[in-house]
C-alpha positions in Angstrom: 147.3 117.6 33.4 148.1 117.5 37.3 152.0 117.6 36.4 151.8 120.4 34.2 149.3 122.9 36.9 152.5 121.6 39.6 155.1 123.4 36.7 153.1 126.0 36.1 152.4 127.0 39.9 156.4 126.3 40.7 157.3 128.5 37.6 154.9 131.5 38.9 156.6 131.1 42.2 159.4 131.3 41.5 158.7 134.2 39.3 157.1 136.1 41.8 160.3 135.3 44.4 162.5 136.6 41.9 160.5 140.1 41.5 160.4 140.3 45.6 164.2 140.6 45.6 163.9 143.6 43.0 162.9 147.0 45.2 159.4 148.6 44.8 158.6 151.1 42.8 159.7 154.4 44.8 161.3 152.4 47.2 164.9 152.3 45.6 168.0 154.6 46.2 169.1 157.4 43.7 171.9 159.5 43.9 170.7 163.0 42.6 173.2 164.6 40.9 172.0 168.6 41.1 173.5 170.3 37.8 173.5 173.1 35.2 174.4 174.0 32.2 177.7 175.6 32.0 178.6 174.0 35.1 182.3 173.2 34.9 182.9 171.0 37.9 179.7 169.4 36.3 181.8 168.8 33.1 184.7 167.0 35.3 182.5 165.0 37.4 180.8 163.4 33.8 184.7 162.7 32.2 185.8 161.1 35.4 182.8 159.5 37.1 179.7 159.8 35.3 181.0 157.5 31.9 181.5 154.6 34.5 179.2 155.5 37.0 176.1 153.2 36.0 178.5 149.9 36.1 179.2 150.3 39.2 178.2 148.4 42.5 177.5 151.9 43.7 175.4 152.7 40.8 173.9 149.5 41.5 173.2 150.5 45.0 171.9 154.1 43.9 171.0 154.5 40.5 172.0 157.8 39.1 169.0 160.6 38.4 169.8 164.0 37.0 168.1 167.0 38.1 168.9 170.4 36.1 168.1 173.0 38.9 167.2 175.9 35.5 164.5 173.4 35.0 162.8 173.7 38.5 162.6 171.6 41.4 160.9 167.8 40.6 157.7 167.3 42.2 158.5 163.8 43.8 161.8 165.8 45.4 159.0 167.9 47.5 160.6 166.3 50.9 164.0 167.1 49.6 165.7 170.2 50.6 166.6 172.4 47.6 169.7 173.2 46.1 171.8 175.9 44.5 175.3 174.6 44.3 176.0 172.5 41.1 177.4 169.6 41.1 175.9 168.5 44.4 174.7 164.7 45.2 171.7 163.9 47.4 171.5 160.4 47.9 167.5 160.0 48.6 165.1 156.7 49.5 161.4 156.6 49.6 161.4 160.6 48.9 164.0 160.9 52.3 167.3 162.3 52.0 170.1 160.2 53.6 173.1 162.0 52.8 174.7 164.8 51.0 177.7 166.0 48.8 178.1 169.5 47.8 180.8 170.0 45.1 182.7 167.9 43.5 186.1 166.8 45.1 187.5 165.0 42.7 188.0 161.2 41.6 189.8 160.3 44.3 188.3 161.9 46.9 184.4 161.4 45.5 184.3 157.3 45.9 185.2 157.4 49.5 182.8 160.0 50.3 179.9 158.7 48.1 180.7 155.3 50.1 180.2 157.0 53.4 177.0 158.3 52.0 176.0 154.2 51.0 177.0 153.7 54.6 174.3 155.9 55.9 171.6 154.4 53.5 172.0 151.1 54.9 171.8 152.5 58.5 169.2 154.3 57.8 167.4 150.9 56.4 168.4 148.8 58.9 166.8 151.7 61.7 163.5 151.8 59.3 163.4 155.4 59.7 
């Protein structure tokens, strides 16, 4: 009986070290990605980027949230300056924007940029501003 509460507390532990490493609710990075319908550069970004996007290590360090802009401004984004221009990424933690991209500049151009952007998150963490 003794050996098996020892399991059972090492299991939970370890459980509950495990769920530490995962962020908090609210406390994780998204990239916004502010579109429209009709949007043609919106169109280019999904066919080149957004099919691969998610398996990413970027998309890893920012999962991607879509915010139509003819649907309104999203509550939780309060904090978050709005925008007009579609496509345009806001990369945002903990309701704060970090960084962001207006347009799309293409493939080649967007991974080094959105990496700058990463760049700045972590500064921004490691600061704890």
């Amino acid at each position: 009986m003794r050996r098996l509460n020892v399991v059972r507390a090492l299991v939970a532990s370890a459980f509950f070290a495990g769920l530490a490493a995962f962020p908090r609710p609210g406390t994780a990075a998204e990239l916004i990605m502010v579109e429209q319908p009709g949007c043609s550069w919106c169109m280019i970004w999904n066919e080149e980027i957004g099919v691969v996007y998610p398996k990413t290590d970027e998309g890893k360090r920012a999962s991607l949230r879509r915010v139509d802009i003819t649907d309104g401004w999203p509550e939780d984004l309060g904090n978050v300056q709005r925008e007009r221009l579609t496509p345009t990424f806001i990369l945002v933690e903990d309701g704060k924007e970090i960084a962001r991209l207006r347009g799309y500049p293409g493939e080649h151009f967007f991974w080094p940029l959105l990496g700058d952007m990463l760049d700045k998150l972590e500064e921004h963490r490691k600061s704890g501003s």
